[in-house]
N, C-alpha and C positions, 0 to 999 in steps of 0.2 A: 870285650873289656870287662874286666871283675874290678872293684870299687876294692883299695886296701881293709877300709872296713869292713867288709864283708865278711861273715863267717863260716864256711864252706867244710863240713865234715870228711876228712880225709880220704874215705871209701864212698864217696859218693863220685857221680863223673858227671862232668862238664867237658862237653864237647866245644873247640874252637869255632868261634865266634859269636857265643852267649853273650848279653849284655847284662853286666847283674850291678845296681845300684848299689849306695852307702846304706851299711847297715842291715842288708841282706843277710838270712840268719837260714843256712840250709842244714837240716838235717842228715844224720847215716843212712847208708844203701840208696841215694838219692841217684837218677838223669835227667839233666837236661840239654837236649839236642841241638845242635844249632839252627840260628834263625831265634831263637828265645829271645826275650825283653822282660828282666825281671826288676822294679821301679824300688827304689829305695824305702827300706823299712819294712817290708814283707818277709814272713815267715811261713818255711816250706818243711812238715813236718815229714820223719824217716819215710822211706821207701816211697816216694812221690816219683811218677814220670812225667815230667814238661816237653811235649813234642811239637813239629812243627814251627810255622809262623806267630806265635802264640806271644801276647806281649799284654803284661799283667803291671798293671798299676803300684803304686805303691801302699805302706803299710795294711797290706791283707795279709790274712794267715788262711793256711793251705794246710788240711789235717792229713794223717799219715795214710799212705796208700788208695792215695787219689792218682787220675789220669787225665792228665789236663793238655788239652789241644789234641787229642787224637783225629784220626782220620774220618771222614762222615762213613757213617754205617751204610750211609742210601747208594743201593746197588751200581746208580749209575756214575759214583766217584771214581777218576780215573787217575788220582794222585795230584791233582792240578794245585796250584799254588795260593791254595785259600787261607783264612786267618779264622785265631780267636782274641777277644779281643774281651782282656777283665779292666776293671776300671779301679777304684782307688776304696781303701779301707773295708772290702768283705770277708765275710766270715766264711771260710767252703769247709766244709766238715770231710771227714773219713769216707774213703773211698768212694770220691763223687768222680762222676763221668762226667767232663766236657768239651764237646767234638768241636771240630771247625766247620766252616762254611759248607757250600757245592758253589759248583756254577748254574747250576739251573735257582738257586738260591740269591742270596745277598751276598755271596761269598764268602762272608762272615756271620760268624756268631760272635754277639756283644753281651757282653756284662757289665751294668753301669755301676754305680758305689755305693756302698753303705748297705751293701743285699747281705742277707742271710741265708744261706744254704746250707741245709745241715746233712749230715749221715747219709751214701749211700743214693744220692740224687743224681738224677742224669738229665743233661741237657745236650740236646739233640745239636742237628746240623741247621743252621741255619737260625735258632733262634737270639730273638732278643729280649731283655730286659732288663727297668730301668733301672730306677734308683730308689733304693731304702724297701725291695721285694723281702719276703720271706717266702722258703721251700722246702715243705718240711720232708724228714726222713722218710726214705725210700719212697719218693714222690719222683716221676718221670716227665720228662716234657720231649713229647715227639717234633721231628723236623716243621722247621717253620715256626714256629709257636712265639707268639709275643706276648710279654707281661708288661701293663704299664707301671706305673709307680708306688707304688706299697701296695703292692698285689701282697694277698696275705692265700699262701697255697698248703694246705693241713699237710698233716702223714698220709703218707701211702696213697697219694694221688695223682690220677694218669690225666694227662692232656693229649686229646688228637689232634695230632698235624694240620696244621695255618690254624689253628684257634685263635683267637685273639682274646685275653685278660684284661677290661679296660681298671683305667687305676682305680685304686684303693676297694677295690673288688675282696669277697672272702669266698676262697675254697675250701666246705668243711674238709676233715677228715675222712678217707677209702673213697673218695668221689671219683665219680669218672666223666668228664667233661668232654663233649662231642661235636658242640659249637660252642658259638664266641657269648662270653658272658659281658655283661654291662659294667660302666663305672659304678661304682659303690653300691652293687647290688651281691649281694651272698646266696651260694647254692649249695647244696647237699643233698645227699642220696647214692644209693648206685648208680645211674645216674644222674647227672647233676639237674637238676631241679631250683626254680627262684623260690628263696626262702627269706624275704625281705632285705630290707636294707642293712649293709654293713655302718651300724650306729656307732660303732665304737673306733670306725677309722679316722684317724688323727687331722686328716682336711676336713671330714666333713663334724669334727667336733668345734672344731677353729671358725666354720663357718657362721654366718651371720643366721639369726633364725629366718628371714627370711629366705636367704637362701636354702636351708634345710628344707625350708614346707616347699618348694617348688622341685627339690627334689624327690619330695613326697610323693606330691602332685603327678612327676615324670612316671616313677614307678607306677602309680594308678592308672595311668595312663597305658602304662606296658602291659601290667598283668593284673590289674581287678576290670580295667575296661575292654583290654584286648584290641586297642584301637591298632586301625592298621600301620606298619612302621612309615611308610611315607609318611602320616599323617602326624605321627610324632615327632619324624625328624623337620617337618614343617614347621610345627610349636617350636622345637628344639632351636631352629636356625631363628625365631623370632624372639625369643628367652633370653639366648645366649648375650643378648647385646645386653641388655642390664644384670644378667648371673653369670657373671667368669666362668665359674666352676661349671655349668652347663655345656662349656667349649668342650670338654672333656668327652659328653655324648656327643656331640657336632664330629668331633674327629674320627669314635669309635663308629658312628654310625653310618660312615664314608669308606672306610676302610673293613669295615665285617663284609665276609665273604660266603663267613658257612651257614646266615643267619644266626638269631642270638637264639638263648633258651627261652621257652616259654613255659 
């Protein structure tokens, strides 16, 4: 079903059974395959491929010769009937790659709203993240990989497979990240390395001063004390009941798999 409003450039092809909302604006030399869900007010610039199970929120914009809902790269995909799944109002820049699920995965890869991905970004099979991310140009996220919420990820940087990003985290720029990094802590280097707190992330500027110094406090705790991670997440699970914002390490630190940096 295509929406009358819709506006669909005449050499582009829409295969039967696409659903495309009011106000859809698709550019020349455009596909999209069926099995598509494209949410009203989204804009799909020239030469874009929309493949798969792929179902895309409304008002995002989609820059020109991008490949959106391909098939998982991971060797052991056997065409099965997985999703991507974008969320409402992002930015996806020029020539971004983003795959769908597996089954040995979540089935899906999610994109939640209000992210920014610019130029040339690739997101793999199987990841997720949240809402209000930034990813900058030619910056890669391998299968599995989760971002929490205003993950802020520089240029030209790699994430290994199941890493986990807890929110409002900062990845400099050319970093290469190999395990799971913390909420609102920032890394850089060739390898990615803890290089203090991301201070300039919008929760934790919002937050109350006491909740900053106890955030302090966590980081000292991590890496000027070196305390063992049980011993943090023991603090952590007794913290959390009077600093909300501490629920964020409670969650990250229940779910990290590959260990965090140190």
């Amino acid at each position: 079903m295509i929406s009358a409003s819709a506006r669909i450039a005449d050499n582009s092809v829409i295969e039967p059974g696409v659903i495309i909302g009011a106000r859809v604006s698709i550019g020349p030399f455009c596909f999209i395959s069926a099995g598509v869900e494209i949410g009203e007010g989204t804009t799909i610039a020239s030469h874009t491929v929309i493949n798969g199970l792929t179902r895309i929120g409304r008002d995002n914009v989609i820059g020109q010769f991008s490949s959106i809902g391909e098939a998982s790269q991971d060797l052991k995909y056997a065409g099965e009937p997985t999703t991507l799944t974008i969320g409402d109002r992002n930015r996806i820049g020029k020539y971004a790659t983003l795959h769908r699920g597996t089954l040995q995965g979540c089935q899906r890869t999610v994109i939640g709203h209000d992210n920014d991905l610019r130029d040339n970004v690739h997101v793999a099979h199987d990841c997720i993240i949240g809402d209000g991310a930034y990813l900058g140009d030619h910056s890669g996220l391998a299968g599995h990989v989760e971002l929490g919420d205003a993950v802020w990820v520089g240029v030209r940087c790699a994430v290994h497979q199941f890493c986990i990003i807890g929110a409002h985290a900062r990845l400099a720029d050319a970093t290469l990240l190999v395990q799971d990094l913390p909420p609102f802590v920032q890394a850089g280097g060739h390898r990615a390395k803890p290089d203090g707190l991301h201070l300039a992330a919008p929760a934790f500027l919002a937050a109350d001063p006491q909740q900053q110094r106890v955030i302090h406090s966590l980081y000292d705790m991590l890496y000027h004390r070196a305390m063992p991670l049980e011993e943090v997440r023991h603090e952590v699970t007794h913290l959390s009941v009077e600093y909300p914002l501490l629920s964020l390490f409670l969650d990250f630190f229940t779910r990290s798999t590959r260990g965090i940096i140190r």
